[in-house]
N, C-alpha and C positions, 0 to 999 in steps of 0.2 A: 596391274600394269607396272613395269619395271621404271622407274623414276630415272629423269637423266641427270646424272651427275653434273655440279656444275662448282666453282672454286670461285671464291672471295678474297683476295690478296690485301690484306693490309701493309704496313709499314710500323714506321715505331708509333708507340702506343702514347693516347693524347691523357693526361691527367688534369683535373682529378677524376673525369669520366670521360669519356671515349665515344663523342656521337657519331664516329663513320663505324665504330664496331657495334652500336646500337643499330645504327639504321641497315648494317649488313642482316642481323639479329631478325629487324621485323620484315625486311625483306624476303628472306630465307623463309620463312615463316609463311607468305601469302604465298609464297611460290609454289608450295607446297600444292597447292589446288590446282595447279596447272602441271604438277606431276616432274616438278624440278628440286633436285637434292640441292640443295646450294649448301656447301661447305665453308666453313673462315678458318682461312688460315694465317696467321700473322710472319713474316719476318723481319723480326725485330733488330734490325742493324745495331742498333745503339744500345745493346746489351751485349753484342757478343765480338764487331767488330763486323767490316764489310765482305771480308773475306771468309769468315765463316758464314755469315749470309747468303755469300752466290753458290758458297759449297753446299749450304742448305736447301737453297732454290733451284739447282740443278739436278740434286738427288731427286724434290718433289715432281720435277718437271719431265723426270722419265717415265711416268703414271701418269702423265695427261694429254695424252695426243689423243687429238682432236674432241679432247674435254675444253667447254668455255671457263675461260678466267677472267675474271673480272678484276684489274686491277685498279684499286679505289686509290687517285690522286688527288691530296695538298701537297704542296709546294714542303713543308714541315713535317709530314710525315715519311718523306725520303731522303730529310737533308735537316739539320739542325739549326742551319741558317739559312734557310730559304734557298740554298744551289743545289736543285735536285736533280741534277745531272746524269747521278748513279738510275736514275731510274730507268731511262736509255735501256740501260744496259738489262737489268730486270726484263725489262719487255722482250728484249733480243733472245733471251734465256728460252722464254717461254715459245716461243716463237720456232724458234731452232729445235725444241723437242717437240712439235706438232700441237701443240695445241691453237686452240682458236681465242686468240687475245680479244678483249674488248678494255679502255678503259673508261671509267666514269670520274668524270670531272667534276670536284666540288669544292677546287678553284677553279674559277671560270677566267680569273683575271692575274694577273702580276700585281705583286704587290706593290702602294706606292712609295714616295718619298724624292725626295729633291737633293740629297745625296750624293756623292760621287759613287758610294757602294752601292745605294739602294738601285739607280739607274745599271749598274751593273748588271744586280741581281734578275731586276726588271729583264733587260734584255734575256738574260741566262733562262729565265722561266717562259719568258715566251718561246723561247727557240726550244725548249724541253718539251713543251706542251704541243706546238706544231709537231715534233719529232715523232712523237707519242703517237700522234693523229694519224701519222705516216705509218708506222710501225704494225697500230692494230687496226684490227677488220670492223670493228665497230667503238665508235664513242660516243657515249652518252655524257650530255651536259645536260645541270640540274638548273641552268636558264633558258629562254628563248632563243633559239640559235640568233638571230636574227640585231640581239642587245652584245652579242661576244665581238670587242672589237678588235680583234687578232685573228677572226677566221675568214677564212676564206672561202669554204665549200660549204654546201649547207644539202651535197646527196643526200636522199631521204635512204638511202641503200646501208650507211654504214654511217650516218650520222646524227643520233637522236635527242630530241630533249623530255627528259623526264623530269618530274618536280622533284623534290624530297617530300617527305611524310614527318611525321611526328615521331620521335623516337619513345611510342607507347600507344598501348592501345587504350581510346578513348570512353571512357565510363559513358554512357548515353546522359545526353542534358535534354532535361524537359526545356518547354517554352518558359517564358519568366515568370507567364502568369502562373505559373504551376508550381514552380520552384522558390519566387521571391515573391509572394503574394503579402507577408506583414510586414506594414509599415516601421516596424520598428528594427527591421532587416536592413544594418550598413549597407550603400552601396559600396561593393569593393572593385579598389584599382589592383589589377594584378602585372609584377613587374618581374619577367622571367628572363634572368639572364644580364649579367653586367661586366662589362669591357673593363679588362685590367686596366694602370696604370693611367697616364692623363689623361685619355681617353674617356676612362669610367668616371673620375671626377668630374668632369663636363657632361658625362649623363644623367648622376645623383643629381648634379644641378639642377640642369632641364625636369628633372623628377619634382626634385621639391618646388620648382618655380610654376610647373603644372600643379599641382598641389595646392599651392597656395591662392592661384587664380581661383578654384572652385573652391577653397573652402570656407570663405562666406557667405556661399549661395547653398552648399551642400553640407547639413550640419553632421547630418549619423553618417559617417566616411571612414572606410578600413584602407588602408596599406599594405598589401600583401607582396614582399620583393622573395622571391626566390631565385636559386641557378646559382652557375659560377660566378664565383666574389659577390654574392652577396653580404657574405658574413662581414669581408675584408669594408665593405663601402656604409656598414650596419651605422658607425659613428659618425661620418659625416652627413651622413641621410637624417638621423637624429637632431643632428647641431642643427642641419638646414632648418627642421621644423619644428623647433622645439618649442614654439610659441603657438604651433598650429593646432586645433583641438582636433585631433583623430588616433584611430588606432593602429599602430605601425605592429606588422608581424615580419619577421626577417627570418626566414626558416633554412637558407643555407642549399645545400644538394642533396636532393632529398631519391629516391627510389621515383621508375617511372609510375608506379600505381598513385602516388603520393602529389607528383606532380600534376599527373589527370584529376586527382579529386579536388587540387587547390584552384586549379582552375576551371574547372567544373564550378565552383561553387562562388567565382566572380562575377563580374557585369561589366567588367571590361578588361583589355588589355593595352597597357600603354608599351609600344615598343618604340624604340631609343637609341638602337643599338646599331644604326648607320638604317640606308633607302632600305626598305620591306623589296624582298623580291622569292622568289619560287625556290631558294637553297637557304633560304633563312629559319631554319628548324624552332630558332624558338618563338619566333611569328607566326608560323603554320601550325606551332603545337595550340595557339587561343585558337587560328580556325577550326581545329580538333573539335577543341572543345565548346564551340560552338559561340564564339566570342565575339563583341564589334572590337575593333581593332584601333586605336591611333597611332599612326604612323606617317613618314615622309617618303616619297616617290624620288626615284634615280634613275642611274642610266640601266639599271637591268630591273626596274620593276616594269611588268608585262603580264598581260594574259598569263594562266590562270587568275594570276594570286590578284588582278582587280576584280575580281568575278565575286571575292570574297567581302565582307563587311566591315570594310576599309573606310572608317574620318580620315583623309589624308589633311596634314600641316605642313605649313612652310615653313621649314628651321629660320629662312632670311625674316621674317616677320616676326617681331617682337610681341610676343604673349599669345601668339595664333595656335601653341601645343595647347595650354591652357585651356584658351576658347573651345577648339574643336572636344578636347576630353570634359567638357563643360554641359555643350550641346548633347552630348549623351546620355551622361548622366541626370539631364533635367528634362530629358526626352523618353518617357519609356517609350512609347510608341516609333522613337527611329532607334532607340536600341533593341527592341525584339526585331524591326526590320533587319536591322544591321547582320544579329546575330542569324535572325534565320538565311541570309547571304553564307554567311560562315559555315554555318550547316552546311547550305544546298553543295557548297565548295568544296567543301571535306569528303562527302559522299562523291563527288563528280571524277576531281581532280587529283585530290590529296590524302584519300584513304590508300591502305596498303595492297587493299584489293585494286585500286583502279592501276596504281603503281606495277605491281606486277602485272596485270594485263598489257601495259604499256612493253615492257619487259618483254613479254612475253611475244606479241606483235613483233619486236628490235628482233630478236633470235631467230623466227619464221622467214623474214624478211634477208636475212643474212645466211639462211642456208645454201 
């Protein structure tokens, strides 16, 4: 059977690694079983200039009538400073040479701050995002329509929510009892993923103060932090604990097989990195892996992602990260529950099979 062609639109490219060109990558990849080419194509504004961009996005756009494009929006990946205006215009490109635009959303929101620019921006990004809405025939958002507070329609015709996936495919994890049966097997915290700049120093915090709560109830205890700026956050994560007796491994950005096997081979995940919700890729990579999860709840965490094997904490309460990543660790019986949640969720919701079917439903639906 002839495969339908279909097109993946980036923007400029995210460094040091690139999770909307991963997650196009495993995308493509399940799509495949339901008999869709999916291509990625990047136009990369901020190498060559915006006008050699629409020269280039015109030229592709004479080959795609009435080919699906998927045009992947952040706010940063069309604008340098968060005024993604040009994108508009992109849309119109594709549009005007017959193709059937969709895009997927993975900002859902405007970004904040109390500013006079930021509220600028704010407004500029909403009105881009509405516009966008206007423009293509299908939008997929990687929250709950229902948590997006700038929308307004919530047609099931041309308006979808898909999760994100894990950008990798998950090595199978046995139950614990199979996997961490000797006692003299560290429990490990695994910490994926840390927020540049003051942000992230407020996370190592939160990290080592979690840390410290359990570790004199919990004596054989590993420290596993990987992802972006790990390496950068390596010394004050250090300093924090440097009195604490456990093992700190800081491994940096590592390949996705790499990341599957380090957290494959934990017993928890502490995430930190703002509310857990359904576009949080490296909160959904523990539920991959089949993980109990501690995290805090906001305005876009929703179905699915509480289905999964979620200690939720209140940041407002003082030592309540601590406690909840405590109760797990001294709980094996609620952390194999925990984790088998994580399983059932991964399988349900958040594997790249069930993603593409999702996908695949949006397109049938929009013929």
């Amino acid at each position: 059977m002839t495969k339908q062609k279909c097109i993946t639109l980036l923007g400029r490219r995210d460094h040091p690694t690139d999770a909307i060109e991963e997650y196009c990558h495993y995308l493509g990849q399940a799509l495949v079983a339901h008999d869709f080419d999916l291509q990625i194509v990047r136009i990369d504004w901020s190498e060559r200039g915006w006008l050699a961009a629409f020269r280039e996005l015109r030229q592709l756009a004479g080959d795609l009538r009435d080919v699906w494009v998927f045009a992947q929006y952040t706010a940063l990946a069309w604008s340098s400073r968060g005024f993604p205006t040009r994108f508009r215009r992109v849309l119109k490109i594709l549009r005007h040479a017959g193709a059937h635009v969709a895009v997927v959303y993975h900002d859902v929101e405007p970004f904040g701050g109390q500013r006079l620019i930021d509220k600028v921006r704010r407004h500029r990004q909403v009105r881009v995002m509405r516009e966008a809405l206007h423009i293509s025939e299908l939008a997929v958002f990687t929250v709950a329509l229902e948590k997006i507070s700038w929308l307004t329609t919530t047609n099931p015709q041309n308006v979808v929510f898909v999760p994100v996936g894990a950008n990798f495919l998950p090595a199978r994890k046995e139950p614990e009892g199979i996997t961490h049966s000797s006692p003299t097997t560290p429990l490990t915290i695994a910490v994926f993923g840390i927020t540049g700049g003051d942000a992230g120093e407020q996370e190592v915090q939160s990290i080592a103060e979690a840390v410290r709560f359990v570790s004199p109830e919990i004596k054989n205890l590993r420290l596993v932090v990987l992802g972006r700026n790990s390496e950068a956050a390596e010394k004050q994560l250090r300093d924090a604990l440097r009195d604490v007796v456990l093992e700190i491994f800081v491994m940096g950005v590592l390949p996705s097989g790499d990341v599957a096997r380090a957290l494959s081979t934990s017993h928890v995940l502490l995430f930190v990195r703002g509310q857990i919700s359904t576009r949080r890729g490296s909160a959904i990579a523990g539920i991959a892996c089949g993980l109990p999860i501690v995290a805090f709840a906001g305005p876009e965490t929703a179905p699915p992602i509480t289905e999964a094997g979620i200690q939720f904490y209140s940041p407002e309460k003082k030592g309540d990260l601590g406690a909840a990543l405590l109760r797990i660790l001294k709980d094996r019986e609620l952390r194999e529950s925990l984790a088998e949640r994580s399983r059932r969720a991964q399988e349900q919701y958040f594997s790249w099979a069930a993603i593409a079917a999702r996908y695949k439903e949006a397109l049938q639906n929009n013929r």
